[in-house]
MDAnalysis code that builds the backbone (N, CA, C; Angstrom):
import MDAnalysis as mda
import numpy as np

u = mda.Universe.empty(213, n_residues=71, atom_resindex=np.repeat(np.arange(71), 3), trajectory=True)
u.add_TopologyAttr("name", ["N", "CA", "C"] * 71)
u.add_TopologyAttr("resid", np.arange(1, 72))
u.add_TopologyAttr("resname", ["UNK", "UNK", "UNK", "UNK", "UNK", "UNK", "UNK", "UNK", "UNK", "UNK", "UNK", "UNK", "UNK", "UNK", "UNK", "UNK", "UNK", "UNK", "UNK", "UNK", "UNK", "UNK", "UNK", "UNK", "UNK", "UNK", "UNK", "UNK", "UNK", "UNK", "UNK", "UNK", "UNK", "UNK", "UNK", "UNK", "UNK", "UNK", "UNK", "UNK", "UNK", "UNK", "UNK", "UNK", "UNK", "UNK", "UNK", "UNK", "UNK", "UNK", "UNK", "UNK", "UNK", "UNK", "UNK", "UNK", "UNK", "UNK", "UNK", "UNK", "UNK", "UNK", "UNK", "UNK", "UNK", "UNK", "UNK", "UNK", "UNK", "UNK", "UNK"])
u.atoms.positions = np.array([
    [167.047, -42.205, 274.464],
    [166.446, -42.118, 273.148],
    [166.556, -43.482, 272.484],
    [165.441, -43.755, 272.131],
    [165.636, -45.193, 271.568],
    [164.961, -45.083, 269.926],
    [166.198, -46.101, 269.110],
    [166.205, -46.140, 267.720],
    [164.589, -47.015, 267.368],
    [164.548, -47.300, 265.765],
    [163.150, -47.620, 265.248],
    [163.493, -49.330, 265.960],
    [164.539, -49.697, 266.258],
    [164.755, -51.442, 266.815],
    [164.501, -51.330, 268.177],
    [164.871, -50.289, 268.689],
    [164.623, -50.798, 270.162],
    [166.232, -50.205, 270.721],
    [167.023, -50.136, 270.120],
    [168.422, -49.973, 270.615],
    [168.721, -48.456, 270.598],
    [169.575, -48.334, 271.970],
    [169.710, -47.730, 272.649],
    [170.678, -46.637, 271.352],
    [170.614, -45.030, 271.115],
    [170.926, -44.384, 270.133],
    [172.199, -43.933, 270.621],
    [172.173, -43.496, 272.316],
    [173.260, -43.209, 272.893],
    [174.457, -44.133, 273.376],
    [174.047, -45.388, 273.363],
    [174.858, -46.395, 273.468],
    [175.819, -46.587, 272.200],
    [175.255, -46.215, 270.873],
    [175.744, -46.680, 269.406],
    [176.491, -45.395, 269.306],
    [176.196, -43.998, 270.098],
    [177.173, -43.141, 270.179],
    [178.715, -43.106, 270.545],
    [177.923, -43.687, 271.694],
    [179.293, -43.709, 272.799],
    [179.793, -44.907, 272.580],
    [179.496, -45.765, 271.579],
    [180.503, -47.374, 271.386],
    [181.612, -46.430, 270.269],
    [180.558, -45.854, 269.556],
    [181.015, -45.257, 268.085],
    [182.548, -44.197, 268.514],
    [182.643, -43.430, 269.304],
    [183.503, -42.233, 270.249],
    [184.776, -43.357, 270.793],
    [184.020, -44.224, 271.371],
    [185.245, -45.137, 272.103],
    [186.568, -45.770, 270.692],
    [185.530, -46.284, 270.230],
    [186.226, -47.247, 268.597],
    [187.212, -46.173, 268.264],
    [186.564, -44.676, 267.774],
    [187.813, -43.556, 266.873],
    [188.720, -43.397, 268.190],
    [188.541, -43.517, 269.564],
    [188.881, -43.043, 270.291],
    [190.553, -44.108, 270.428],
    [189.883, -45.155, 270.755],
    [191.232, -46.167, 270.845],
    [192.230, -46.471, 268.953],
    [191.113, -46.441, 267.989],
    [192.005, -46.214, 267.009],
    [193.315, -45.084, 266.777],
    [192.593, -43.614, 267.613],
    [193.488, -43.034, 267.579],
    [195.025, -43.223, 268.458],
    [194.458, -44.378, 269.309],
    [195.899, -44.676, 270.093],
    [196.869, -45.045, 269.387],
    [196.285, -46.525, 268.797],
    [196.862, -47.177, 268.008],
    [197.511, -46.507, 266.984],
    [196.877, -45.209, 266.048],
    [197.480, -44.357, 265.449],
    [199.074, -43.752, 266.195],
    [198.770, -42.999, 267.006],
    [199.711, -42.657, 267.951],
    [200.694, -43.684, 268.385],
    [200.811, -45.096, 268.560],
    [201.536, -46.100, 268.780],
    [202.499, -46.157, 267.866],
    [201.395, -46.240, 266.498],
    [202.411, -46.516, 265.350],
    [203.038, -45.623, 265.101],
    [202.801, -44.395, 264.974],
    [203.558, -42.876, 264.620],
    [204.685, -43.099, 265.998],
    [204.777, -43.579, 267.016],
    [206.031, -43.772, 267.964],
    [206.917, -44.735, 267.370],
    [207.024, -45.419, 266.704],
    [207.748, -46.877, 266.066],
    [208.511, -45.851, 265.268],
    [210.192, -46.468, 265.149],
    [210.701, -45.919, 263.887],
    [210.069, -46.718, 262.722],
    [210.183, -45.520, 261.899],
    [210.108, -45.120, 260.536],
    [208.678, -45.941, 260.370],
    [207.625, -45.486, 260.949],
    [206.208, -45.866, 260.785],
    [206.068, -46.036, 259.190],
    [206.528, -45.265, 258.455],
    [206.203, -45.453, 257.130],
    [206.056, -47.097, 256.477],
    [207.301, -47.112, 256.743],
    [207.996, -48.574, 256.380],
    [207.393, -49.962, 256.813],
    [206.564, -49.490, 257.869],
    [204.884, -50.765, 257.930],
    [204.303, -51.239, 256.954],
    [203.976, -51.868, 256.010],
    [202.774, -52.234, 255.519],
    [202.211, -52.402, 255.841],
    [201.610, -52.860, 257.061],
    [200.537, -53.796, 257.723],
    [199.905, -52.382, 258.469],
    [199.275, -52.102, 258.622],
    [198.389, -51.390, 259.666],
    [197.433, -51.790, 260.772],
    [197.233, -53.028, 260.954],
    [196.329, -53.832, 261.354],
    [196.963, -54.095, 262.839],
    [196.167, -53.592, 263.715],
    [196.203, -53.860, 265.421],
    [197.323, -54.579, 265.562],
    [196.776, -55.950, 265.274],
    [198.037, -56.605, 265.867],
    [199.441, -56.729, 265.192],
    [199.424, -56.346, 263.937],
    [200.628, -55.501, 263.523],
    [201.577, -54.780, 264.097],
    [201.108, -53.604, 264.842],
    [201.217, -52.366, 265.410],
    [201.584, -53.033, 266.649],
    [200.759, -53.402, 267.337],
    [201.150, -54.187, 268.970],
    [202.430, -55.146, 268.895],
    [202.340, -55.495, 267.867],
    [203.890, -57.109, 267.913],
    [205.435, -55.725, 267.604],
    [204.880, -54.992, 266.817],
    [205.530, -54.042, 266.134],
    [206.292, -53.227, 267.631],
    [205.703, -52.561, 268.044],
    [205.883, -51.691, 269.469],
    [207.236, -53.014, 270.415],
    [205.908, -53.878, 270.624],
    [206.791, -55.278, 271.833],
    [208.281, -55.312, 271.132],
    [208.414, -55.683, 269.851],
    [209.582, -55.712, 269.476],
    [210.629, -54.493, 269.783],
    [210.192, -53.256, 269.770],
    [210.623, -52.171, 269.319],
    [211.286, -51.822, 270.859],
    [210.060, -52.308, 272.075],
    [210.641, -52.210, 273.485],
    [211.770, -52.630, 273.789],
    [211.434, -54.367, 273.925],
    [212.479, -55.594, 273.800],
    [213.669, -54.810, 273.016],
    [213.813, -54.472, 271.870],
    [215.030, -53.521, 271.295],
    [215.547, -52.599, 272.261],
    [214.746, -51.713, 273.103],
    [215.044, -50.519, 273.839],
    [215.846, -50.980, 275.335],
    [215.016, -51.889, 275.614],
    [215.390, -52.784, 276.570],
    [216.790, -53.358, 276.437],
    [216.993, -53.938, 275.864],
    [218.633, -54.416, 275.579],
    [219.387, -53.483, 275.561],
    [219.028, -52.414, 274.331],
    [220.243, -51.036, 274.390],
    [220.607, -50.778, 275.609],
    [219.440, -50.198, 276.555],
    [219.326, -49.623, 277.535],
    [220.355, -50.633, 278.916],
    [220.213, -51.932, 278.869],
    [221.219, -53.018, 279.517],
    [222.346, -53.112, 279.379],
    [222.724, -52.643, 277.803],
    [223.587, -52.400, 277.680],
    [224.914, -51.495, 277.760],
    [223.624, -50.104, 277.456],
    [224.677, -49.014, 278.230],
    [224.669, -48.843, 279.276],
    [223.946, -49.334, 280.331],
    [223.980, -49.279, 281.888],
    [225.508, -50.517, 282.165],
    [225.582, -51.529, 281.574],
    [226.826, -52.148, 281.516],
    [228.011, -51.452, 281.584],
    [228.037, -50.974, 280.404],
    [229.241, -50.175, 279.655],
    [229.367, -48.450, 280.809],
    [228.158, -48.218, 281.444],
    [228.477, -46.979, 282.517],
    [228.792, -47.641, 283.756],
    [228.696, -48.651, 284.124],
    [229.340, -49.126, 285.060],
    [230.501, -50.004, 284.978],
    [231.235, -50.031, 284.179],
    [232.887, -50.368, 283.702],
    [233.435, -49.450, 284.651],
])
């Protein structure tokens, strides 16, 4: 089906489905972060530096008590 330009109607669908689609990740990313509230920023790369940090955090704990279980 093609629009009054020439462009493709099902293409502007399915770009449109993908966009809410990965926003909702990003939603879901941030709702995994403690205390999501406490963000101001909402903005992608917010959220992405936000998470990396949050790993890197998990990561150490996690080195750490594997340390401390093998004492």
């Amino acid at each position: 089906m093609k629009g009054k330009d020439g462009k493709d109607i099902k293409h502007f669908t399915t770009e449109r489905q993908r966009r809410e689609n990965l926003n909702d990740k990003y939603k879901a990313l941030r709702n995994l972060l403690p205390n999501p509230t406490k963000h101001t920023k909402n903005d992608r790369a917010s959220i992405v530096g936000d998470a990396i940090e949050y790993i890197k955090e998990l990561l150490r704990t996690a080195n750490e008590l594997k340390i401390l279980v093998d004492k």
